[in-house]
N, C-alpha and C positions, 0 to 999 in steps of 0.2 A: 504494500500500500504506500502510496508519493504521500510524504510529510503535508500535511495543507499549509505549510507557512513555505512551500518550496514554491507554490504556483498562487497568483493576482487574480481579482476579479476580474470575470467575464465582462465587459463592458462593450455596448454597442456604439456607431459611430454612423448617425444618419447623416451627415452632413446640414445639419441647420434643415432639413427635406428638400435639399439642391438636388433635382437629381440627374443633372447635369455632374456630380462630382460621384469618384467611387468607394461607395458605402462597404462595411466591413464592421467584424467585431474583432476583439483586440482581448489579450491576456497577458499574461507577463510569466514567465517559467525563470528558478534561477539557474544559472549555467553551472553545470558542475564540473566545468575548471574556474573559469572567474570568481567564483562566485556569488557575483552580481545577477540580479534581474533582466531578463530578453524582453523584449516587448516580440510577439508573434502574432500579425495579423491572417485572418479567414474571412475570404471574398464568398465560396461556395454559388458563385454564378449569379450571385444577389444583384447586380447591374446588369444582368440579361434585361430585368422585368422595366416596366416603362411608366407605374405607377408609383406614389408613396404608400398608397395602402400594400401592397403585393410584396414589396420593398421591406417595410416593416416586416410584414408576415414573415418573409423570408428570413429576418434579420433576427428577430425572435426567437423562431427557432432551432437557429446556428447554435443563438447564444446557449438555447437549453441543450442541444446537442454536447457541446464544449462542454459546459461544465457537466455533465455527463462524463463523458469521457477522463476528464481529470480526477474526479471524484472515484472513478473507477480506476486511476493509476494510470491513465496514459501519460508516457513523457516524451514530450519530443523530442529530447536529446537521443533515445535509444532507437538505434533502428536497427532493422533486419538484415542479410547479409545482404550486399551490393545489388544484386540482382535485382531484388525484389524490394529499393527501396521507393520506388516509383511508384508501387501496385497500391496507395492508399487512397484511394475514393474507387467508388461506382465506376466512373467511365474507364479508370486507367487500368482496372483490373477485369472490366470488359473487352479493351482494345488488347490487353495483354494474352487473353485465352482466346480469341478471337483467330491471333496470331497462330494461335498452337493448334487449332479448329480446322483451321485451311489449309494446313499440312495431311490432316487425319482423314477429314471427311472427303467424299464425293460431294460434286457442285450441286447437287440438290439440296443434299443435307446440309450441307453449309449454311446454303441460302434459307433454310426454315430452321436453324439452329441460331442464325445471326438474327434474323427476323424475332426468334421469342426472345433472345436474349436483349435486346435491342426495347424490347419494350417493359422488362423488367427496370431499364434506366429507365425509361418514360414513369414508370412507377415511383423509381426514387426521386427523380425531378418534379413530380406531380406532390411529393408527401415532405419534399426538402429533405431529403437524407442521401442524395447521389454523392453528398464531399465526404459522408461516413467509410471511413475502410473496410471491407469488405468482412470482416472477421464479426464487425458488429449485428448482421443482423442474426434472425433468429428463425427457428421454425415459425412461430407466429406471424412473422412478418414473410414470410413468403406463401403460408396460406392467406394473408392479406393480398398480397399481388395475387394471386389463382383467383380470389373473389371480385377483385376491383375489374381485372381485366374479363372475367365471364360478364360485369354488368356494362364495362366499355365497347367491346367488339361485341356481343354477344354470342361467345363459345357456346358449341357446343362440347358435352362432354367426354368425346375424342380428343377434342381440340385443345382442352384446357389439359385432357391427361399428356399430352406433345408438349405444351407450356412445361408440365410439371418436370416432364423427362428433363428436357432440353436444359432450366433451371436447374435440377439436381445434376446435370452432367457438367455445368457452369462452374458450381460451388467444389467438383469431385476432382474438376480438374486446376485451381486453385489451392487444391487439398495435397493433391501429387506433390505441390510443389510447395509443399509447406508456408504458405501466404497464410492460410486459414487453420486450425486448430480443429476444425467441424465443419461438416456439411447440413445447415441449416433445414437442409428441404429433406436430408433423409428422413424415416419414418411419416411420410405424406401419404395416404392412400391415394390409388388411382378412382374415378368415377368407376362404377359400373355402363358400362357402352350397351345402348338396349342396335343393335347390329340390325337400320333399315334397308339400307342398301344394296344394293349389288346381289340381289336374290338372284340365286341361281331361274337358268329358263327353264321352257317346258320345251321339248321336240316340236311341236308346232311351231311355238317363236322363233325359234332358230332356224327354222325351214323358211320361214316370213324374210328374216334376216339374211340369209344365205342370198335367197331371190331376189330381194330388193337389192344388198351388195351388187351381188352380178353385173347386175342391169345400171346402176349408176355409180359405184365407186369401184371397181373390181381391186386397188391399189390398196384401198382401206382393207377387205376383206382380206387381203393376203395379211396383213400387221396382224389383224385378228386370229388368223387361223396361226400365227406365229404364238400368239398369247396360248392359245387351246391347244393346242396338240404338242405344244411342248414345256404347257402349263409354266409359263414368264409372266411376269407383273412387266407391267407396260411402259418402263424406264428402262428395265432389262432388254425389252426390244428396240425401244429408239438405240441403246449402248450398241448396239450391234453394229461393228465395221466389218466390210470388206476381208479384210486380214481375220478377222477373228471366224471364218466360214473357211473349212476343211471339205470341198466338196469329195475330192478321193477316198479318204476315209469314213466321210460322212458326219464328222463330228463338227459341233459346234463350242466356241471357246468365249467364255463371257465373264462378266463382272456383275454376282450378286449382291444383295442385302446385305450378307452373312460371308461370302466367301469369294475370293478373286480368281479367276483363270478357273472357271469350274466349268468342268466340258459333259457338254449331253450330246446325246445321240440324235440327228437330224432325221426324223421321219421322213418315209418316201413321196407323201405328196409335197412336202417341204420341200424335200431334195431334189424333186422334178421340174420345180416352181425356180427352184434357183442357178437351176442350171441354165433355163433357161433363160435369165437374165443376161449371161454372156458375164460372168463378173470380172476375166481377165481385163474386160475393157477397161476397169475403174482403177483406183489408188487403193491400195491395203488401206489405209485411213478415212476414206471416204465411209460414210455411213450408208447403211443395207435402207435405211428406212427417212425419207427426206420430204420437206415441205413441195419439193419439186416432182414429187409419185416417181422417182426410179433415185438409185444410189447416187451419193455427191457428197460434198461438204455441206456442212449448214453448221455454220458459225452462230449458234443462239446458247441462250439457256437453257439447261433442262427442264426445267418451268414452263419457257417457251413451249418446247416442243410438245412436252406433255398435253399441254392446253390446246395446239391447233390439232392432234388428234381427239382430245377430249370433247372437242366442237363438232368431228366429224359423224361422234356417235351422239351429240346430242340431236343435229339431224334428223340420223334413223331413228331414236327415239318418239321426234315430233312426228315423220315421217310415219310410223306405223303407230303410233300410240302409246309405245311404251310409257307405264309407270314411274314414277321419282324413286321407288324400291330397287332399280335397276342401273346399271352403272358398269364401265366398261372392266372393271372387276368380276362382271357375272357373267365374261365368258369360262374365265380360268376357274373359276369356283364349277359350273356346269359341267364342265369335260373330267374335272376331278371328280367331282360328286360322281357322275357317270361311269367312271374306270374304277371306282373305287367299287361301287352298285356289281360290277363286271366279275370283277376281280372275288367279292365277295361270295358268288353264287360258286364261282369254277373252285374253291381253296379251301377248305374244313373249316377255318376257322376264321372271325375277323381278325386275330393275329397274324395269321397267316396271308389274309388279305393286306393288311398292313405293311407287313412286312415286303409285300412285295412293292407297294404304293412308292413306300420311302424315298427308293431311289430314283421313281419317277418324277416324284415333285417335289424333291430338292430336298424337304424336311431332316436335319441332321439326325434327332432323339423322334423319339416314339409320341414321349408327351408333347412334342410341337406337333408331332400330324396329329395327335387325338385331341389337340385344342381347337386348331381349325377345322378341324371334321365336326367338331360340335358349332361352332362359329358358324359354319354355312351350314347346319344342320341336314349333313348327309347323312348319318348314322339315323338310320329308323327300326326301331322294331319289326320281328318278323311275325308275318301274318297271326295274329294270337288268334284268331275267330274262335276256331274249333276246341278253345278251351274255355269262353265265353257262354253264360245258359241266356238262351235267345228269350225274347219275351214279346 
């Protein structure tokens, strides 16, 4: 615990309410080598704002921040090793993991990793706490952020459990590097997710789909039957260059969720379909799947890209009627459901079913395929009737 005759009163400094001049609160620490009194002043972005009242507010509660923190033993004079002596507020310990983010992740996940974390500063700028170091906050204040931000954007609660990840991977990876002492968001439960979307079809719809494809996108439907029959989530397919399609062997080489350079087997209407492309023509780098319907570069974001295919099936959607239950997710959910249905009748056992599934749809463990198999609710009971008393 800091002696209290070693640190001054918190004292605010509105400037007479110029606020043309810049306002700040001020304390005084003594030096322990001189030791004499520092005067240490804290701006914390308080001449961002354009009012006296805002101003005030802001200046307020600096000062109860500070003296907070002293009261609790901070001393300025101690700091951390070298590194990390930069990392004390909100923003600089945001730009600093940010830094270490875009080395790790894939450009999607970055982009909706910087996005959630980007608004937890909006949170701390919004409540005056982004000049606090990072070690200050607490689990309560980041269930504060998950609630403030469900009533600002309106999450739903997918949305906010991605906030929460994203947050807890924030504080974990501040935690690697010994900035923080805890991870304040550990122990946060996720929402319960009531799963409307992306219902799997029925063999009619898909026959609907097939037909309509044909006849006006036939370039979309091949993306699609890329998603099905080799059961890919639809980032995995835009990832797909040129270089990475082994038509001799018949293998395909890609970059998943979960794992890199992971090779599947290219089925034969796939392998018929791309042959016929002529792919020698292209660049190993050039992309299988482009805004321009045949292979090339496309220089965008994955974002991008996701969204002009996500438009082509919102479309067929309007186009046939489809439901909001439904979502370019419920082809790969259908063909699984279906192989799995398949798979199940020909194999003694749903283990055995299972077991064979695995390798088809990526799933590393047992419990990730029996979580999504409940998830798309393909797992149904078998016929009970005949043990049922009719009435």
């Amino acid at each position: 615990m800091i002696d209290p005759n070693n640190y001054g009163k918190v004292k605010i400094h509105d400037r007479d309410g110029d606020i043309s001049k810049r306002w700040y609160v001020s304390y005084s620490f003594r030096n322990p080598v001189t030791g004499k009194m520092e005067r240490f002043r804290i701006y914390g972005h308080v001449n961002r704002f354009k009012t006296r009242k805002e101003r005030i507010e802001r200046l307020r509660s600096l000062k109860r921040a500070t003296e907070k923190l002293l009261q609790e033993g901070f001393n300025p004079y101690q700091t951390a090793d070298n590194s990390n002596q930069s990392i004390d507020t909100v923003p600089s310990a945001i730009n600093y993991v940010l830094e270490i983010k875009k080395q790790q992740l894939a450009e999607s996940s970055y982009d909706s990793f910087r996005s959630h974390v980007l608004k937890f500063q909006k949170w701390t700028e919004a409540t005056f706490q982004d000049h606090l170091p990072p070690n200050r906050f607490s689990k309560q204040d980041v269930n504060t952020f998950l609630e403030w931000s469900q009533r600002k954007y309106g999450l739903n609660a997918q949305t906010r459990n991605n906030y929460l990840s994203d947050t807890r991977s924030f504080f974990t990876a501040l935690l690697d590097k010994d900035i923080i002492s805890h991870n304040p968001a550990s122990g946060i439960s996720k929402l319960k997710v009531d799963p409307v979307k992306n219902r799997a079809f029925t063999n009619a719809q898909l026959d609907s789909i097939q037909e309509f494809l044909n006849r006006e996108d036939p370039y979309f439907l091949s993306f699609l039957r890329f998603m099905s029959y080799e059961f890919m989530r639809p980032i995995e397919v835009l990832r797909i260059r040129v270089g990475n399609i082994d038509l001799q062997e018949g293998i395909l080489y890609l970059d998943t969720k979960t794992k890199r350079d992971k090779k599947k087997i290219i089925v034969s209407p796939l392998l018929a379909w791309l042959k016929n492309l002529n792919l020698e023509k292209y660049d190993s780098s050039d992309y299988l799947f482009t805004r321009f319907e045949r292979p090339g570069g496309w220089e965008a974001k994955e974002a991008t890209k996701r969204r002009w295919f996500s438009a082509k099936f919102a479309h067929v959607k309007s186009s046939l009627k489809l439901g909001e239950e439904y979502g370019v997710y419920s082809f790969r959910h259908t063909y699984i459901t279906n192989l799995y249905h398949s798979l199940r009748k020909s194999s003694s056992s749903s283990y055995e079913a299972k077991m064979k599934l695995m390798p088809i749809t990526g799933h590393s463990t047992l419990d990730a395929l029996n979580s999504y198999l409940r998830d798309i609710q393909a797992e149904l009971p078998e016929d009970y009737s005949d043990q049922i008393v009719q009435i």
